[in-house]
N, CA, C and O atoms as a CHARMM CRD file, in Angstrom:
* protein
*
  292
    1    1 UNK  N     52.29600 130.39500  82.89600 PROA 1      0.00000
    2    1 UNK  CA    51.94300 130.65900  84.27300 PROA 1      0.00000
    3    1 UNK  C     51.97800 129.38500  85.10700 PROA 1      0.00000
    4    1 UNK  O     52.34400 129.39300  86.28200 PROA 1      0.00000
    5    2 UNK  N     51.44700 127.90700  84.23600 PROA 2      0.00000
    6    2 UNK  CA    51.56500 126.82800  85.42000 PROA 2      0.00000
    7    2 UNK  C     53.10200 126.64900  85.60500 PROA 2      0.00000
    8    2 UNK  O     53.48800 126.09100  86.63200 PROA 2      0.00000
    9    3 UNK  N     53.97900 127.07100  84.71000 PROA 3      0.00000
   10    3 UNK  CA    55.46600 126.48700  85.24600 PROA 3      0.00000
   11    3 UNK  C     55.54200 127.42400  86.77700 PROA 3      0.00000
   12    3 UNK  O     55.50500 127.00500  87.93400 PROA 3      0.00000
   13    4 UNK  N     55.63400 128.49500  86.37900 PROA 4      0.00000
   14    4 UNK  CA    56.02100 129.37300  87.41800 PROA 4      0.00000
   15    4 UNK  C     55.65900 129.11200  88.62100 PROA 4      0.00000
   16    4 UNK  O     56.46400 129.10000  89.55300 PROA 4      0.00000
   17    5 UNK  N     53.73000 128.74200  88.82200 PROA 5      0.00000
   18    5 UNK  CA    53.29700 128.23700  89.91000 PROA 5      0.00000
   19    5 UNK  C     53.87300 127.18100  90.90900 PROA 5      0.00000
   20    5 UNK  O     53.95200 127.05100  92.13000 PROA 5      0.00000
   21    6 UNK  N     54.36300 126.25100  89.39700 PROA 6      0.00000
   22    6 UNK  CA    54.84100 124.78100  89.96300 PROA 6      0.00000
   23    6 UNK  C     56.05400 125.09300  90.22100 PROA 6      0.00000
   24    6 UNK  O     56.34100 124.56900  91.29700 PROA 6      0.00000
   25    7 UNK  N     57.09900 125.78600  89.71900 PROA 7      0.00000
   26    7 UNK  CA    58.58700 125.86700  90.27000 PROA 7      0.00000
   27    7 UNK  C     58.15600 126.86200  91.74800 PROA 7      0.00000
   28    7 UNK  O     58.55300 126.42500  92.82900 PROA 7      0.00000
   29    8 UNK  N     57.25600 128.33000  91.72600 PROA 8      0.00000
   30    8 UNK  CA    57.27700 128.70500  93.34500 PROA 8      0.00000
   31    8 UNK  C     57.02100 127.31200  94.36500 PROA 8      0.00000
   32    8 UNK  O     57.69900 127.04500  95.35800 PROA 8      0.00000
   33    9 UNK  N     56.01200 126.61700  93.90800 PROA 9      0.00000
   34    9 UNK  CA    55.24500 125.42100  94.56100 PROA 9      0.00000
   35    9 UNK  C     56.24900 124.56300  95.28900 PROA 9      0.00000
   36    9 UNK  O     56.17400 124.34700  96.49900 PROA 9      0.00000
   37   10 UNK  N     57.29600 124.02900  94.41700 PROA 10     0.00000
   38   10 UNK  CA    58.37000 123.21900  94.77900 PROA 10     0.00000
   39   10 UNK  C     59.52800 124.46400  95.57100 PROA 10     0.00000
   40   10 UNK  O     59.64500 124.20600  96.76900 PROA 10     0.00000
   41   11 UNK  N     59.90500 125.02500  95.37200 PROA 11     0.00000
   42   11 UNK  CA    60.90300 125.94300  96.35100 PROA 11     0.00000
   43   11 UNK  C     60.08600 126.42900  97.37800 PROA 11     0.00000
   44   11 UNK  O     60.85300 126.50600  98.33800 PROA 11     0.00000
   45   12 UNK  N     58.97900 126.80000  97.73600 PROA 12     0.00000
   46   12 UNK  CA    58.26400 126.67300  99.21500 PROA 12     0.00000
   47   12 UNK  C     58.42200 125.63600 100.23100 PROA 12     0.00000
   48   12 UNK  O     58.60200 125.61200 101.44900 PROA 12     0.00000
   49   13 UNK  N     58.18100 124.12200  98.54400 PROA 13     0.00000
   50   13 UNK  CA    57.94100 123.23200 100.00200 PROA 13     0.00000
   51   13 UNK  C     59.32600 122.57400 100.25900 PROA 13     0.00000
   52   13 UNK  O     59.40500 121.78000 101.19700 PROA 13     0.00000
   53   14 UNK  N     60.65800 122.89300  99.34300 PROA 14     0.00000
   54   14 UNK  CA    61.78000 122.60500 100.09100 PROA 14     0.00000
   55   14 UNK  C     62.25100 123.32000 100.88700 PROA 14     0.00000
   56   14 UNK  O     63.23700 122.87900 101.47800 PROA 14     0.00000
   57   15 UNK  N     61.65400 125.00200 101.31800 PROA 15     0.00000
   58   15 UNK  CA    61.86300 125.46900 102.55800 PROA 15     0.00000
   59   15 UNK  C     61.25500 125.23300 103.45700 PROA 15     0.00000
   60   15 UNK  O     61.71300 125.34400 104.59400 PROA 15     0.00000
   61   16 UNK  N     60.05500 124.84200 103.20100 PROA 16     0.00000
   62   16 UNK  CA    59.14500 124.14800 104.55200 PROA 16     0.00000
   63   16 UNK  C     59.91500 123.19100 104.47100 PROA 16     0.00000
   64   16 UNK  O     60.83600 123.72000 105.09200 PROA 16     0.00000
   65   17 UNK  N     60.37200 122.02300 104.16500 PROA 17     0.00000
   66   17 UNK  CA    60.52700 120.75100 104.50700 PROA 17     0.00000
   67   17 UNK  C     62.13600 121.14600 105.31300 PROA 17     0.00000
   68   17 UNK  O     62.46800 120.56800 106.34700 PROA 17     0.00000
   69   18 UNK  N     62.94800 122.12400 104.69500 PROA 18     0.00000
   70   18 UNK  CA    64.24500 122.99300 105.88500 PROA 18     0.00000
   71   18 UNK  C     63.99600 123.02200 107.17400 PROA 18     0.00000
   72   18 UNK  O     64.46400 122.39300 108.12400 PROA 18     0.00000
   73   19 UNK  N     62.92000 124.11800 107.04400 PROA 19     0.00000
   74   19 UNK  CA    62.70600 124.39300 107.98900 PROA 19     0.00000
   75   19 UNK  C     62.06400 123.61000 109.22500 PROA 19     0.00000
   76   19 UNK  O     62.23100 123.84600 110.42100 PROA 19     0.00000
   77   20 UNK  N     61.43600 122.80900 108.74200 PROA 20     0.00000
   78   20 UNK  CA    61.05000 121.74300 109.64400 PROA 20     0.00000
   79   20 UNK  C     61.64400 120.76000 110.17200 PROA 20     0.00000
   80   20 UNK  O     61.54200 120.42000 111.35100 PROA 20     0.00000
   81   21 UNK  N     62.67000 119.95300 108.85700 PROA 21     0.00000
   82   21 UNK  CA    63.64200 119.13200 109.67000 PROA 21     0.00000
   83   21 UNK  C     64.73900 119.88500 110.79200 PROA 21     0.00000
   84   21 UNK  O     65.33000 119.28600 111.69000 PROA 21     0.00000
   85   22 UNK  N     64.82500 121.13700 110.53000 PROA 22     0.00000
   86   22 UNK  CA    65.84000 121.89300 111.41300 PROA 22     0.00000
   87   22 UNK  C     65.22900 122.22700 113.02800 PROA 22     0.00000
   88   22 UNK  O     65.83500 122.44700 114.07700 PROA 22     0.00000
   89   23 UNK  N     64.37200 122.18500 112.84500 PROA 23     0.00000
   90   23 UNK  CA    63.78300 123.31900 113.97300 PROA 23     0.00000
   91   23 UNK  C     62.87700 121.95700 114.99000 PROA 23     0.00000
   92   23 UNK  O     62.84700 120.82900 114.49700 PROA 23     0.00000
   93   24 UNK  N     62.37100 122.14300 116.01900 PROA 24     0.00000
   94   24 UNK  CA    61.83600 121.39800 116.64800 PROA 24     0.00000
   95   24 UNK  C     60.14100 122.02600 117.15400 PROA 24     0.00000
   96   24 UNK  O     59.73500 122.02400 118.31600 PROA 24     0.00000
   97   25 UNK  N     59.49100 122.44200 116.14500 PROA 25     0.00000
   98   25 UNK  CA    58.03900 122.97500 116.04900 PROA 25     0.00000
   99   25 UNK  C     57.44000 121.74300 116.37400 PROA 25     0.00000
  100   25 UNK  O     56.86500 121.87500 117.45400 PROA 25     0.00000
  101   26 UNK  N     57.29100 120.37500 115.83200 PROA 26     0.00000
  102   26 UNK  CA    56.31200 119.52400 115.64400 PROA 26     0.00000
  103   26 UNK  C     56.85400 118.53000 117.03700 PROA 26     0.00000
  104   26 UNK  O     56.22600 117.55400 117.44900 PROA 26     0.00000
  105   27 UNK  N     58.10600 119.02100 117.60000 PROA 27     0.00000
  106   27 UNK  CA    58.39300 117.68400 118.75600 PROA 27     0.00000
  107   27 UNK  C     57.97700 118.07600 120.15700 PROA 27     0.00000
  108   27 UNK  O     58.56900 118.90300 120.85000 PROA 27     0.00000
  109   28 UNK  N     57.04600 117.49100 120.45400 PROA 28     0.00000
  110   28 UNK  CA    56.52200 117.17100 122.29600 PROA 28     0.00000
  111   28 UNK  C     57.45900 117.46500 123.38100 PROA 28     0.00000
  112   28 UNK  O     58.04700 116.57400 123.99400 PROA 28     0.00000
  113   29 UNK  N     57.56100 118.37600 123.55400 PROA 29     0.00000
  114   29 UNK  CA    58.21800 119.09100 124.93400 PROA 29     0.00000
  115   29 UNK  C     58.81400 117.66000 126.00900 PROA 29     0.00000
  116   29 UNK  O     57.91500 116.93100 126.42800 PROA 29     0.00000
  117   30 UNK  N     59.61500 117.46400 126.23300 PROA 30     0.00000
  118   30 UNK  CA    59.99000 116.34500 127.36600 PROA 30     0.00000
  119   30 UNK  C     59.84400 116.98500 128.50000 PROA 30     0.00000
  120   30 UNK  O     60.47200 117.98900 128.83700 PROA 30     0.00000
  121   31 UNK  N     58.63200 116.16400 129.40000 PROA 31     0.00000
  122   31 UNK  CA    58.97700 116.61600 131.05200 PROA 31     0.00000
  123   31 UNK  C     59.52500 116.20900 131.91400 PROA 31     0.00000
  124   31 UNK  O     59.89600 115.04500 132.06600 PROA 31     0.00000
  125   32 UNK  N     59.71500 117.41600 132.87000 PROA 32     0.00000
  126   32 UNK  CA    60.79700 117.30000 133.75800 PROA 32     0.00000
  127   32 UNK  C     60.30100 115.77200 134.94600 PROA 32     0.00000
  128   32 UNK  O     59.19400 115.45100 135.37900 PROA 32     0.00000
  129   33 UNK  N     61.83400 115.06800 135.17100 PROA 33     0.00000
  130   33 UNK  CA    61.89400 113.98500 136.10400 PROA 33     0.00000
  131   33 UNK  C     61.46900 114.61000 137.60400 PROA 33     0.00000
  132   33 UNK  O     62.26300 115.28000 138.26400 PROA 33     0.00000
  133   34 UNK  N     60.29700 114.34000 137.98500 PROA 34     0.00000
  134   34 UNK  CA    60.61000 114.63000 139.75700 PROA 34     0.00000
  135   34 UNK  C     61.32300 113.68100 140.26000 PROA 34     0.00000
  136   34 UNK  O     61.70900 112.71400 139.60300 PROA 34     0.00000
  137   35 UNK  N     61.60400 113.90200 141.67800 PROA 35     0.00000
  138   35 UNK  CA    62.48400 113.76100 142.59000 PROA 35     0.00000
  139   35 UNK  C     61.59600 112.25600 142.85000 PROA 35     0.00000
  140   35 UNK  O     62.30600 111.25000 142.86200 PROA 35     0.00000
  141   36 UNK  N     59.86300 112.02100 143.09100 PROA 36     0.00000
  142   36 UNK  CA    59.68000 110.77500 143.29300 PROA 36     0.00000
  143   36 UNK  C     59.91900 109.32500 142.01900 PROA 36     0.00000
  144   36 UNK  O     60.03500 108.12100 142.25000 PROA 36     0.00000
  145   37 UNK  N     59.92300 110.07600 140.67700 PROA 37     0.00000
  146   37 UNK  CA    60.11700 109.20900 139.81300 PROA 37     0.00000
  147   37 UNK  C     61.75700 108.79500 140.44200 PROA 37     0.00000
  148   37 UNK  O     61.95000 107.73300 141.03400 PROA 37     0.00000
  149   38 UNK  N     62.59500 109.57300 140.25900 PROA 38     0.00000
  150   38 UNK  CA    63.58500 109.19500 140.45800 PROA 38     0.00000
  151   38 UNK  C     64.79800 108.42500 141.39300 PROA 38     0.00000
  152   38 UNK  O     65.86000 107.84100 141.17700 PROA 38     0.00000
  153   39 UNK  N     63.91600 108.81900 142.62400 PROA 39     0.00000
  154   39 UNK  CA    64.00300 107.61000 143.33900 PROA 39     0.00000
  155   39 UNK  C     63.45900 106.40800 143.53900 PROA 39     0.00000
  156   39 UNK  O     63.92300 105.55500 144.29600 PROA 39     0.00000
  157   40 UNK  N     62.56500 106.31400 142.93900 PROA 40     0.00000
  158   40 UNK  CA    61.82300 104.92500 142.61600 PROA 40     0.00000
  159   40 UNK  C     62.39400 104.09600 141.65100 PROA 40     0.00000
  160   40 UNK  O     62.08000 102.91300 141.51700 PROA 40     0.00000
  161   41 UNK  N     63.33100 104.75600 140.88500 PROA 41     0.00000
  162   41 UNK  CA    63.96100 103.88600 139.65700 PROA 41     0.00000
  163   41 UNK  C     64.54700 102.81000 140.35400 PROA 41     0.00000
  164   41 UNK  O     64.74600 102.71300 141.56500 PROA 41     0.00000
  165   42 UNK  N     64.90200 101.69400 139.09000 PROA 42     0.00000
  166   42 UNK  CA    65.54600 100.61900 139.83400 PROA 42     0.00000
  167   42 UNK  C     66.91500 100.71200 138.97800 PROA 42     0.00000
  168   42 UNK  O     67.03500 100.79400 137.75500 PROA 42     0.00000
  169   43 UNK  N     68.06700 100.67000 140.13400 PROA 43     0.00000
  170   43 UNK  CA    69.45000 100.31200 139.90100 PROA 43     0.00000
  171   43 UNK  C     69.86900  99.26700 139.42900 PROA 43     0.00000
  172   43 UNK  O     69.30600  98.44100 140.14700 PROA 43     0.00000
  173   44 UNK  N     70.81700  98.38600 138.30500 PROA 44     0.00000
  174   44 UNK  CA    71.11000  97.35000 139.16700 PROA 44     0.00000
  175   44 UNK  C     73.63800  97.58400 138.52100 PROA 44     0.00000
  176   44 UNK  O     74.53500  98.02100 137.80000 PROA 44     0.00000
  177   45 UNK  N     73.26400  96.98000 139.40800 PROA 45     0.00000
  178   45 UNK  CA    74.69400  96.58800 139.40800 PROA 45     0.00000
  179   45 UNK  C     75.64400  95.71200 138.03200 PROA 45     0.00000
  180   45 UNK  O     75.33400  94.59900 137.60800 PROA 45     0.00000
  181   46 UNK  N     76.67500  96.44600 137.59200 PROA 46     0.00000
  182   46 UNK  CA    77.00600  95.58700 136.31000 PROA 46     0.00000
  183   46 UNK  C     78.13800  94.81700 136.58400 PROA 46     0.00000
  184   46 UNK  O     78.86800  94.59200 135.61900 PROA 46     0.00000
  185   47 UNK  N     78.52800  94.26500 137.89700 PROA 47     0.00000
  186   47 UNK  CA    78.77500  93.23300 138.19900 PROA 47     0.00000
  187   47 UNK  C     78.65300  91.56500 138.17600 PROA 47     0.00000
  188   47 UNK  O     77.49400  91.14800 138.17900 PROA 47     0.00000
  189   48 UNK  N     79.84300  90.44900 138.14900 PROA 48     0.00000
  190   48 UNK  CA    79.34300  89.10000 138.10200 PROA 48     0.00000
  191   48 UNK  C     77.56500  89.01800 139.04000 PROA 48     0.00000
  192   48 UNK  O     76.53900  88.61200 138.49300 PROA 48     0.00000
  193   49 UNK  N     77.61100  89.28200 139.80800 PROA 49     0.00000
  194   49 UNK  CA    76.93700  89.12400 140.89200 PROA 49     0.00000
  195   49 UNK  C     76.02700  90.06900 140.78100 PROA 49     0.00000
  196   49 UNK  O     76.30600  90.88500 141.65900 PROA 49     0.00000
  197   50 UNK  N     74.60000  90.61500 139.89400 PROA 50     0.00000
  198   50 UNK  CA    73.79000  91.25800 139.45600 PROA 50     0.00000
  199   50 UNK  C     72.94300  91.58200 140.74100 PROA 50     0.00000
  200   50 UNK  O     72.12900  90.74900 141.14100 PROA 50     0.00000
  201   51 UNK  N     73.14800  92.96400 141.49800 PROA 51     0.00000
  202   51 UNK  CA    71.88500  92.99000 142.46000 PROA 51     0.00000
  203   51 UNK  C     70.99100  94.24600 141.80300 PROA 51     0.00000
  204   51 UNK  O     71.60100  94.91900 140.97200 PROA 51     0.00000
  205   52 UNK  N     69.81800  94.57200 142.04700 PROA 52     0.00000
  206   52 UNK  CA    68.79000  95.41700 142.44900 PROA 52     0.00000
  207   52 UNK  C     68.28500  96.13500 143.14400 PROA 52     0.00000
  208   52 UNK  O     67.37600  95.68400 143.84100 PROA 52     0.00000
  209   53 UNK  N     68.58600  97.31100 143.24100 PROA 53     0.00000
  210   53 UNK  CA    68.37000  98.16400 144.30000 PROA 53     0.00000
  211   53 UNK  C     67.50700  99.32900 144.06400 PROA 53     0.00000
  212   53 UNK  O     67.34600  99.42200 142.84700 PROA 53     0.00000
  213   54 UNK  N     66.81700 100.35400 144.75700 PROA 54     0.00000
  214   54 UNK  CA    66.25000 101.87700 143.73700 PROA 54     0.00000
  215   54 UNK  C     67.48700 102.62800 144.45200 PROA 54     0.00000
  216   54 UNK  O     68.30200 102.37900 145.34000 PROA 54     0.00000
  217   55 UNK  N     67.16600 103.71300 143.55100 PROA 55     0.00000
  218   55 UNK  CA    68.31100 104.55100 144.11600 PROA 55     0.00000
  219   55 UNK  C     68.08800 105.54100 144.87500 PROA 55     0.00000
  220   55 UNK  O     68.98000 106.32800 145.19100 PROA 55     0.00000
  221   56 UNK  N     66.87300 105.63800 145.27100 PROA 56     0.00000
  222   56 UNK  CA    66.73600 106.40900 146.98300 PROA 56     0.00000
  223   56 UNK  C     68.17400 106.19800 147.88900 PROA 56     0.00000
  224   56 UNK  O     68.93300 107.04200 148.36600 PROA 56     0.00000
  225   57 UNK  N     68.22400 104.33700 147.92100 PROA 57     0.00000
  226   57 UNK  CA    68.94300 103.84500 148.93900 PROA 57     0.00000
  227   57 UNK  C     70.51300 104.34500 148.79000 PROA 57     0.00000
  228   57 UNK  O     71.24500 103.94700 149.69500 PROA 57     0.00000
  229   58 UNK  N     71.21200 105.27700 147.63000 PROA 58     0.00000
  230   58 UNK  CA    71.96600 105.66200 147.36800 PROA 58     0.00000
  231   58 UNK  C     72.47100 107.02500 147.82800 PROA 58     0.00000
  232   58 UNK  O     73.63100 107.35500 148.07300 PROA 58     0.00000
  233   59 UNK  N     71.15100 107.87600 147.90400 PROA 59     0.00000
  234   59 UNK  CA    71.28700 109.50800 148.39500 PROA 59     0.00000
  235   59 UNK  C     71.52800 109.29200 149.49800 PROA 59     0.00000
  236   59 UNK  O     72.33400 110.01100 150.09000 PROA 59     0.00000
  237   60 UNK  N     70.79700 108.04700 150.23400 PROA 60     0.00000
  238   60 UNK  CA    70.32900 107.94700 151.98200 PROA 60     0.00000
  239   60 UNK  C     71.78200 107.86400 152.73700 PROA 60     0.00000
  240   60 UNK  O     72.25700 108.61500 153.58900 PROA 60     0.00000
  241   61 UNK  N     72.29800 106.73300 152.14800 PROA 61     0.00000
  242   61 UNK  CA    73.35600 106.24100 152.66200 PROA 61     0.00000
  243   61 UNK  C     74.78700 107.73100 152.33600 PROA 61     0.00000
  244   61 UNK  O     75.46600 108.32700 153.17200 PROA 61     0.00000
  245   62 UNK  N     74.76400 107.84800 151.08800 PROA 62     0.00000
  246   62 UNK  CA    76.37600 109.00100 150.75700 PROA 62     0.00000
  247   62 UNK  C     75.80000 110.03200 150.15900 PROA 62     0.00000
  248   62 UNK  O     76.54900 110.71900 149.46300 PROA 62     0.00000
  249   63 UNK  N     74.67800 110.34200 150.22900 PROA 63     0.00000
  250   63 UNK  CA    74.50800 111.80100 148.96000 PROA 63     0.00000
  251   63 UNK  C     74.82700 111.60800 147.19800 PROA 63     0.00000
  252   63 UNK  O     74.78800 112.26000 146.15400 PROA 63     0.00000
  253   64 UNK  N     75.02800 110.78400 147.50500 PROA 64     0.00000
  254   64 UNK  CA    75.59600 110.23600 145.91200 PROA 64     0.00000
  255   64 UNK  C     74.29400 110.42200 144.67700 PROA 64     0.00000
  256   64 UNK  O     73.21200 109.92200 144.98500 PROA 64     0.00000
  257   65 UNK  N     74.37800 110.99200 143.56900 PROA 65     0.00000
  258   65 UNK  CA    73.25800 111.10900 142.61200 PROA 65     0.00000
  259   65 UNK  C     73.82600 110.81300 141.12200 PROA 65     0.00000
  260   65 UNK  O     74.70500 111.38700 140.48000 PROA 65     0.00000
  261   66 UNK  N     73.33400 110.15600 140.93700 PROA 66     0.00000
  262   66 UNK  CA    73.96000 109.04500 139.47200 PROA 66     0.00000
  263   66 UNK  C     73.06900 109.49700 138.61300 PROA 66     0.00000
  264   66 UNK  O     72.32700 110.30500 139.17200 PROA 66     0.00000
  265   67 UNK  N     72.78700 109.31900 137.39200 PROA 67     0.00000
  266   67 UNK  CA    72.07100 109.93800 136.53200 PROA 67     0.00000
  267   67 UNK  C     72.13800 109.39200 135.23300 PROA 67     0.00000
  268   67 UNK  O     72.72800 110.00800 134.34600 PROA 67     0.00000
  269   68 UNK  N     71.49500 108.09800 134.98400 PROA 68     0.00000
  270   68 UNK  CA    72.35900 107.45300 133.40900 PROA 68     0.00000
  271   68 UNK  C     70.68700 107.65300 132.74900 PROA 68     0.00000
  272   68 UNK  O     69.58600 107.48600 133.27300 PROA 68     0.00000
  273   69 UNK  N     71.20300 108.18300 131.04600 PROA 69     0.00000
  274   69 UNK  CA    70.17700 108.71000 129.91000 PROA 69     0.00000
  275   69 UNK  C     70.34800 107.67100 128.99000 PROA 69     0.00000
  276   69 UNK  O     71.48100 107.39700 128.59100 PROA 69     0.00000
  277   70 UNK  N     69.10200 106.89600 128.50200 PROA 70     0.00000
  278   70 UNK  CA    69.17600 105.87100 127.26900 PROA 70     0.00000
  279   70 UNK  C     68.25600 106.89900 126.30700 PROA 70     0.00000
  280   70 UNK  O     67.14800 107.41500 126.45000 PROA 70     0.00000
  281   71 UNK  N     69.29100 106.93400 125.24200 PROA 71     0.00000
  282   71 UNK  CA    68.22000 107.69300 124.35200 PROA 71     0.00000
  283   71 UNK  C     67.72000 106.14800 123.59800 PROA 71     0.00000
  284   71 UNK  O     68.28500 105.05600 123.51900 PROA 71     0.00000
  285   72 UNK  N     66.28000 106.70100 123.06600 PROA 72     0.00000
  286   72 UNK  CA    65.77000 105.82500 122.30500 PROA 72     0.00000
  287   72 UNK  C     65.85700 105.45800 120.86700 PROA 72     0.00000
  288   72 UNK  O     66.07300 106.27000 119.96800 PROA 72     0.00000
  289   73 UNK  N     65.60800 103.71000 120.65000 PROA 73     0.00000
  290   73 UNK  CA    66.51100 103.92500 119.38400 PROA 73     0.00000
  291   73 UNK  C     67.45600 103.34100 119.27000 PROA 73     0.00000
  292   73 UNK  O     68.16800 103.50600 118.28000 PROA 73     0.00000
């Protein structure tokens, strides 16, 4: 009877451990960017000549909306 226990024991927890690396149960919801975070960000230019800007000053001037993602890591 202890084999049996111990072999169900181990094939449970390599489906829990499946199922968990697969699925996203245990990861923290990401929230959504408002509109003031996002214009408050700071730009800068990847030019010789490095400036700094937020990018409010970007919508204002052309409507223009840029959008760069660093994943972490």
């Amino acid at each position: 009877m202890g084999m049996w226990s111990l072999g169900l024991g181990a094939v449970g927890a390599a489906i829990a451990g499946i199922m968990l690396a697969n699925t996203d149960y245990l990861l923290n919801k990401p929230a959504p960017a408002t509109l003031e975070y996002l214009e408050n960000a700071d730009l800068k230019t990847i030019d010789d000549d490095e400036k700094i800007f937020k990018a409010r000053s970007l919508w204002e001037k052309s409507g223009a909306v840029i959008m760069a993602v660093r994943r972490p890591g």
